[in-house]
Steps between C-alpha positions, in 0.01 A plus 500: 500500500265369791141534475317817642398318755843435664618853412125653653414317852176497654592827712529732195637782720824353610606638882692367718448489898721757671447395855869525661606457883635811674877529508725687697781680420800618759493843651834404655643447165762769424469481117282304256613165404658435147327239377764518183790529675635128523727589781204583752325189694152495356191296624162462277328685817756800440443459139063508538593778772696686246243466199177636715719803626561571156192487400406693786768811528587518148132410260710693177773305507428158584737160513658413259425202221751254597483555903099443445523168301819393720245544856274308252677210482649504835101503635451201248787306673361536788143417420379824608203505262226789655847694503587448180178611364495786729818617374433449094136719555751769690762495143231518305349777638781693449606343154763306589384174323647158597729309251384113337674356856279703722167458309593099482492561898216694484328200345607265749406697791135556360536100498606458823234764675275285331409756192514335212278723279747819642772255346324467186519896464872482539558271199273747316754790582795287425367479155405870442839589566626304291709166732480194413268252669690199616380174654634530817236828537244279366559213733456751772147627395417122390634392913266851620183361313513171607585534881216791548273273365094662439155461461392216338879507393499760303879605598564154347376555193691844479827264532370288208426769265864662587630188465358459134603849426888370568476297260329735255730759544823311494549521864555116508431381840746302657476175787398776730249645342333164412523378883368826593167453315518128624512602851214731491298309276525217800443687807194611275377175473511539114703107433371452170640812350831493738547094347431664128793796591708189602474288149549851309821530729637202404465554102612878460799607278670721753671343785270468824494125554244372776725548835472373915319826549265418173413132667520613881182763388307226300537240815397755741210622291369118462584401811304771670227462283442088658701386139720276592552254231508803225782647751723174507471479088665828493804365748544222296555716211683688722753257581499353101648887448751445738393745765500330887173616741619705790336537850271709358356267254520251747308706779196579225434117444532437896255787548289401267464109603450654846202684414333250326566315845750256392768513690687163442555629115616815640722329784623269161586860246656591841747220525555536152636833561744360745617198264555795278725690679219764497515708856171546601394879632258610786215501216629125462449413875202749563302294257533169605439635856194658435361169323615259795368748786201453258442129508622541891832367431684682776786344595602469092387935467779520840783324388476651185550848669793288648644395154501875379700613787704175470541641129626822559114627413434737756101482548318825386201639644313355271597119609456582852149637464418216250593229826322697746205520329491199396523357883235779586227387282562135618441574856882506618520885589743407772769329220412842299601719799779315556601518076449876556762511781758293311439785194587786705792298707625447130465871428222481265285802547125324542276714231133607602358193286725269758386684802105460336537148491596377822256752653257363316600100575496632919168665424389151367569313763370758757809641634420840456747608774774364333420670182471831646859425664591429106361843463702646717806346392368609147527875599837473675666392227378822268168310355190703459202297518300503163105429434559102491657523888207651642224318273691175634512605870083615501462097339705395791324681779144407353626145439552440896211686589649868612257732306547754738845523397460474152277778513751723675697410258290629219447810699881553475518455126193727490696780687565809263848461658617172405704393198263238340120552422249147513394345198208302435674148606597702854099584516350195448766306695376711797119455360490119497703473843204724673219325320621136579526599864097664450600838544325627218436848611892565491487281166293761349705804666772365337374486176345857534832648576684270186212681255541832603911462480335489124593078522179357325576131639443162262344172535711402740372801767122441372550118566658571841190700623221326372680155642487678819142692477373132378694295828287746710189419345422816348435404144318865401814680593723236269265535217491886505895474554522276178238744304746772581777305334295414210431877440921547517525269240658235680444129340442196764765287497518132633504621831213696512318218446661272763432769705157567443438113508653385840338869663152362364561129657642659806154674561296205404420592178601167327236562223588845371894357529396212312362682215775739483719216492289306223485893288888497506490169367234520205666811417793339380737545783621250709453556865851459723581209672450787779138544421434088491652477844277788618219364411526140543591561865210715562295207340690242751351723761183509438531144429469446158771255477336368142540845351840611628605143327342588189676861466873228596411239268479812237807634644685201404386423132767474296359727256530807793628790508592450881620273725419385832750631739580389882261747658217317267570153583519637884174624434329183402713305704338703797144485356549111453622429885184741645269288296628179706681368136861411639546256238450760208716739731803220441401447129557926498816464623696237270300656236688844600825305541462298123460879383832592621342781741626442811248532835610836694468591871113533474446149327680316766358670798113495340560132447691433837267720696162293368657135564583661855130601539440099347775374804634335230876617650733222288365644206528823614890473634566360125424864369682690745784281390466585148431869590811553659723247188323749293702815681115609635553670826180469673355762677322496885196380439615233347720419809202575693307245341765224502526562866169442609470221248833332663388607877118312449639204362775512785804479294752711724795404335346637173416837697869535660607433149270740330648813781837460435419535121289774564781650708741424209306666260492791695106514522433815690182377766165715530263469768298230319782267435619526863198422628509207303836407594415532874223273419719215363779551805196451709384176349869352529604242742601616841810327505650740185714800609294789335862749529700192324260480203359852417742683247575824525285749247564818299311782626373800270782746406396849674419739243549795782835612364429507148576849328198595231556581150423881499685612843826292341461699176491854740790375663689342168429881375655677829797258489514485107430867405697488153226243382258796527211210588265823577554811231570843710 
């Protein structure tokens, strides 16, 4: 006999649900369907329809035993499960009780509805009426247990004691049962005992050798857990038994060298596969793609898209979204756009993760309008627009400066009308676009309307404010702000403190930034390369070069916790050239350069810019040339300075030169640089045609016929009214 605890379950007062969906029977029927007679056409609907009229028109004489166990397993056939268990609560009610066959589906369809404990009652009836418990039943509560998983896997350890009472109760558990247990044990994290399951499996009496199912849940469980040297000791002992790793195998070791970064060893397992014989799968290919959009790899991520279709792989979702993404968060939202109209010419339905993506790469690269016209395109093809859409759309429109726009956005999602409600991220998106553009009255009307839609904010909206209230110079408000948080229970984090820091320099109150600088440190936690930055350029103002080198010199002690970035060498590098030290300036440079950081767009133009101001041009001309070998595009002051510098020292063909880059880079002119350019066309020779030598430039794109986010959403809603955008 089992234990009492198999044959009592946790829910001591056994019930099943008896939710059921509403049939209908035909009026225009002119006699009831036999369901017995084996001459008469006879669908499961007719069948269901037959049983609940039954039930219905004739409660004292209901169906009989065999046509109630035959709909039974009929519903079990067809995976019907919330029917099924309807159906058994309905016999049961009127004591018609199900055979062995239909309580063995019973048990499965608890499983598969994801009640495992409901399942657990089931065996407990089998037993009290007297049927014999077989493995197969077992395997199915063992397979409900482990995929429902639990608290603190508790559901896991309700597999393992059912597992022990098999074996107790001469049950013995078969190569199922034992790769069940395996399985769950893995996705549980629990190796050790899964590895201890596998040695017991290979020494049992019965017959349930070690299988490819047994390995293939051992690999994955390593491999997912960063073990990849315990998961190749189990292939080789795979292979010494004679069993050959298929694709999935394969795709766990490629996955798992890609995480880790590695994606030579995982390009190596891959043409392994192929040497093999071993098809790779869309998992296969998705991988690998993922990892080389990673390390920017793009034309090896493209033609392996190619290669699947070459393959007879057609690309899922999944591979598609894993390219475009990868393009998006490398700048190239135009190649994403364009991967996002191959999907759909390939007849790939894009998913809303897809559609997220290359909104968000446009929104990067401050094409709103084009991601609102992705939007669109979303909502024509059936998409509704979830949280992430709009959260990614109010970044967008604060990242390129169109608050206004944002906030009319908000105002939409705020509408008791529409389909999705802000969260905090939508607040505090809105928050830190109003309070970097000063407008901290609407900053703090924002907030007041996130707290009383009962949203208490974080650090991140406390951080945003007080950064904003501190930029204005209004250090009581920020510290009353802050004392409010306190009294939430919000903790500072990191931020707070760079915040609170570069506020206090910002107002000229180096001392009190100073100390709470030095407190951070003494207290045990290093300050942010952030915070060093901060302060040493505040120091570099106020021209105390000695002590902003100090605080670098720290910065770059071996024994630190952080290290010097770009924007710090910039920073001294700066500091250095204002104090008239050009040679230390140079020394900053190769020093940056021997510590493989290489000089950005400000380094260049600080550096060009002061040996301008020195008329020391050659020097000067070297640095734009290693700007632009660098891929720097440099921006118009730049060209404004090396302009003037060209012009004084009369060196035309230097200035003709320097246009037609300008015009090649398609450098869009403002009032300051044309002045300057009129200047130089001035100082020019008379005998030079002016028309001849003066490139055409771009002019500003005109922003007049842009549509803005909330009057396309009315509009998507008129034209899309099945999305229901706004609730009736």
């Amino acid at each position: 006999m089992l234990s009492k605890r198999l044959l009592h379950p946790p829910h001591s007062t056994f019930s099943i649900p008896t939710t059921l969906q509403p049939f209908h029977f035909s009026s225009s029927s002119s006699s009831t369907p036999q369901p017995n007679n084996p001459n008469h056409p006879y669908s499961l609907s007719d069948s269901l329809s037959h049983f609940h009229l039954s039930l219905k028109q004739y409660p004292n004489s209901p169906p009989s035993y065999s046509s109630c166990n035959t709909l039974i397993t009929d519903l079990r056939k067809t995976k019907q499960y919330n029917l099924l268990i309807s159906v058994h609560s309905k016999m049961v009610s009127v004591s018609v009780f199900p055979c062995f066959t239909s309580l063995s589906a019973l048990i499965e369809s608890f499983v598969n509805t994801q009640k495992p404990d409901f399942a657990l009652g089931v065996l407990a009836l089998i037993i009290k009426r007297g049927f014999h418990v077989n493995v197969y039943n077992m395997n199915l509560l063992l397979k409900g247990f482990c995929q429902t998983g639990g608290s603190h896997g508790s559901h896991c350890d309700k597999a393992l004691d059912l597992f022990c009472m098999m074996k107790r109760n001469c049950v013995l558990p078969d190569s199922v049962s034992y790769n069940t247990v395996i399985n769950g044990l893995c996705k549980d994290k629990r190796l050790v005992e899964a590895r201890e399951l596998f040695e017991e499996m290979k020494i049992v009496d019965y017959n349930c050798k070690p299988n490819l199912v047994t390995f293939s849940c051992l690999i994955n469980g390593f491999c997912k857990n960063g073990d990849v040297e315990e998961s190749f000791g189990l292939l080789e002992e795979m292979e010494k038994m004679g069993l050959a790793a298929d694709v999935f195998v394969y795709s766990d070791f490629i996955n798992a060298f890609c995480e880790k970064g590695d994606v030579e060893r995982g390009k190596e397992v891959f043409n392994e596969m192929l040497r093999k014989n071993v098809a790779p799968n869309v998992v296969t290919y998705s991988c690998l793609m993922h990892a080389l959009c990673k390390k920017k790899r793009w034309e090896e991520a493209s033609r392996m898209l190619h290669d699947m279709t070459d393959s007879k792989i057609r690309p899922d979702v999944v591979a598609y979204t894993v390219l475009a993404d990868g393009l998006c968060r490398n700048g190239r939202a135009s190649d994403a756009v364009k991967v996002l109209d191959l999907m759909v010419q390939k007849g790939e339905e894009p998913s809303n993760v897809t559609y997220n993506a290359v909104i968000n790469g446009l929104c990067k690269k401050g094409r709103v309008d084009d991601a609102l016209g992705i939007l669109e395109t979303m909502a024509k093809k059936g998409k509704k627009p979830d949280v992430v859409t709009y959260n990614t759309l109010l970044k967008g429109l604060c990242g390129v400066g169109k608050i206004d726009e944002a906030m009319d956005l908000l105002n939409v999602l705020l509408s008791k009308e529409f389909h999705i409600k802000p969260d905090v991220f939508a607040f505090n998106l809105v928050i830190q676009g109003l309070c970097k553009e000063q407008r901290l009255h609407d900053a703090k009307r924002v907030y007041s309307t996130m707290v009383e839609r009962g949203l208490q904010g974080n650090i991140v909206t406390y951080n945003s404010l007080i950064d904003g209230y501190l930029s204005a110079g209004k250090l009581t408000k920020a510290l009353e702000l802050w004392k409010h948080a306190v009294d939430l229970g919000i903790s500072p984090n990191s931020m707070t403190y760079t915040v609170f820091i570069n506020g206090l320099c910002k107002m000229q109150m180096l001392s009190i930034a100073k100390g709470l600088f030095n407190k951070k440190r003494a207290s045990g936690t290093t300050p942010t390369v952030s915070e060093y930055n901060t302060l040493m350029a505040s120091l570099c103002k106020e021209s105390s070069l000695e002590q902003a080198r100090s605080l670098f010199q720290e910065m770059k002690n071996v024994n630190h916790d952080v290290d010097v970035d770009v924007v710090s060498f910039n920073i001294i590098i700066d500091g250095t050239l204002k104090a008239g030290d050009v040679k230390s300036a140079k020394e900053l440079l190769l020093e940056m350069l021997d510590m493989d950081l290489v000089p950005d767009n400000i380094t260049f133009s600080t550096l060009i810019n002061r040996f301008l101001k020195l008329g020391k041009l050659e020097e000067a001309t070297l640095l734009y040339d290693k700007m632009v070998s660098c891929g720097h595009v440099p921006d118009a002051v730049l060209f404004d300075s090396l302009l003037k510098g060209y012009s004084i020292k009369g060196k035309t063909e230097k200035v003709i030169s320097m246009l037609q880059e300008m015009a090649d880079k398609d450098v869009i002119l403002d009032s300051k640089l044309t002045s300057t350019i009129l200047g130089c066309l001035c100082n020019m020779p008379k005998d030079i045609d002016i028309k001849k030598i003066l490139p055409k430039f771009s002019q500003p794109s005109s922003l007049g016929d842009s549509v803005k986010c909330n009057e396309l959403l009315m509009k998507l809603n008129k034209v899309h009214p099945e999305l229901q955008l706004f609730l009736a």
